[in-house]
N, C-alpha and C positions, 0 to 999 in steps of 0.2 A: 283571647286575643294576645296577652301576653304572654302565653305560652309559646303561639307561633312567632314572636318575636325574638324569645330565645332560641328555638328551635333555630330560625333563619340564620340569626348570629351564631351560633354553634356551627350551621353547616360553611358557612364563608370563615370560620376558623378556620375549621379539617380543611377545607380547598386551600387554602390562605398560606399554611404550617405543612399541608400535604404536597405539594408545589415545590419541588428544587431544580435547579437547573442540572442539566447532565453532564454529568463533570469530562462525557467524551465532547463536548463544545469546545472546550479548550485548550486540547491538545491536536496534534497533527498523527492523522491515523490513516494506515493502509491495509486495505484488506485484497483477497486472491479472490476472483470472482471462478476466474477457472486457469486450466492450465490444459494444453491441447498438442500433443499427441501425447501420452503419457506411456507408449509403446513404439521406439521406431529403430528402424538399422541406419545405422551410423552413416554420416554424411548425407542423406536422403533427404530428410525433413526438419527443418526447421521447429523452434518451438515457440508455441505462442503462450503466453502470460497474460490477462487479462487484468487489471489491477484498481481498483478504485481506492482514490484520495480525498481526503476532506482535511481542510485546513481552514482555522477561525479566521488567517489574516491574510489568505492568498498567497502565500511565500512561496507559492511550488515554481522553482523552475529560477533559473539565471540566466538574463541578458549579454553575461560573456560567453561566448563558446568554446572557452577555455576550460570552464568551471565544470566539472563534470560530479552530479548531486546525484547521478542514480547508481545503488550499488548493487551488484548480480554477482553472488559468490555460489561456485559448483561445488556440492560437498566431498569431492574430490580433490580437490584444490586448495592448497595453506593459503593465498591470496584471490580478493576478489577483481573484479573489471568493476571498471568505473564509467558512464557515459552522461550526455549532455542531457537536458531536460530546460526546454523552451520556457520562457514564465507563463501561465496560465492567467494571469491577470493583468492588468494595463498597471505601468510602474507606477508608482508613490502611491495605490491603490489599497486600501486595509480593507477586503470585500471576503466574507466564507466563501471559500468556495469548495464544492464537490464534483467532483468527474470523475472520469477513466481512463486510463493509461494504457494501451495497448504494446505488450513491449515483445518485441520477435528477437530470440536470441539464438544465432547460429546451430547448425548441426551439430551435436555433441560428439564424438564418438569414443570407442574402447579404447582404454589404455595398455589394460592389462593383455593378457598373454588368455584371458579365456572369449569364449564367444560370446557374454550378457555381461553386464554391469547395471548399477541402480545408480541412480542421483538423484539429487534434490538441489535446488536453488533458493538460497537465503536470498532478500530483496528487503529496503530501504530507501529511504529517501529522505537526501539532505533540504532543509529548508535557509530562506536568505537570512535566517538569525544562526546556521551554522547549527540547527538541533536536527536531528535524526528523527524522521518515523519512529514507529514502531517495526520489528522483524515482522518477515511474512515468509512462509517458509512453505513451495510448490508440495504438490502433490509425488510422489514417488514415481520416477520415469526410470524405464529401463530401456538400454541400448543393444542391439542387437551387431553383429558382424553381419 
């Protein structure tokens, strides 16, 4: 009898001491779910980014439509574009939240002087305490003339 007593207390140790929280709960993290068309000619189609966010405190997104928190830089390009992102939770609200971000960013097309090119798209996301995502960096698309 007293064996299985220590036995129990032993196992709600290991449970007890095995149990940590996941240190991605309390950061603000984005990941690419997909990236679609990842082959297209220039000016034709559109590209879609699929993106999912999870944030401890809901800070995705600002009430000014000034403030633009979403960043989409072409690895083509010294600088990125910046755009607006809605708030995702009702104000004064400190609620986890996770969802998807569906982001369509314009037709790319060639710069150069040949008929392909490749890019990729760095992508971020500012929160309302002014911290950054993590980078999330598309899958390799090529452009065609």
């Amino acid at each position: 009898m007293i064996f299985k007593k220590h036995i129990i207390f032993f196992l709600i140790t290991v449970l007890f001491f095995g149990c940590k929280k996941d240190d991605n709960e309390d950061t603000f993290i984005i990941n690419i779910i997909s990236t679609e068309p990842l082959a297209i000619t220039e000016f034709r189609e559109n590209i879609m980014v699929n993106i999912q966010y999870m944030h401890p405190e809901g800070f995705v997104g600002f009430f000014d439509p000034d403030y633009l928190s979403l960043e989409v830089k072409d690895s083509r390009l010294a600088n990125a574009d910046y755009y607006h992102i809605i708030p995702v939770s009702p104000p004064n609200d400190n609620v986890n939240v996770k969802g998807e971000l569906l982001l369509e960013i314009d037709a790319p097309f060639v710069f150069g002087n040949g008929l392909t090119e490749t890019l990729t798209y760095d992508i971020r996301i500012q929160d309302l305490n002014k911290q950054w995502s993590n980078k999330v960096t598309t899958s390799v698309i090529t452009v065609s003339k």
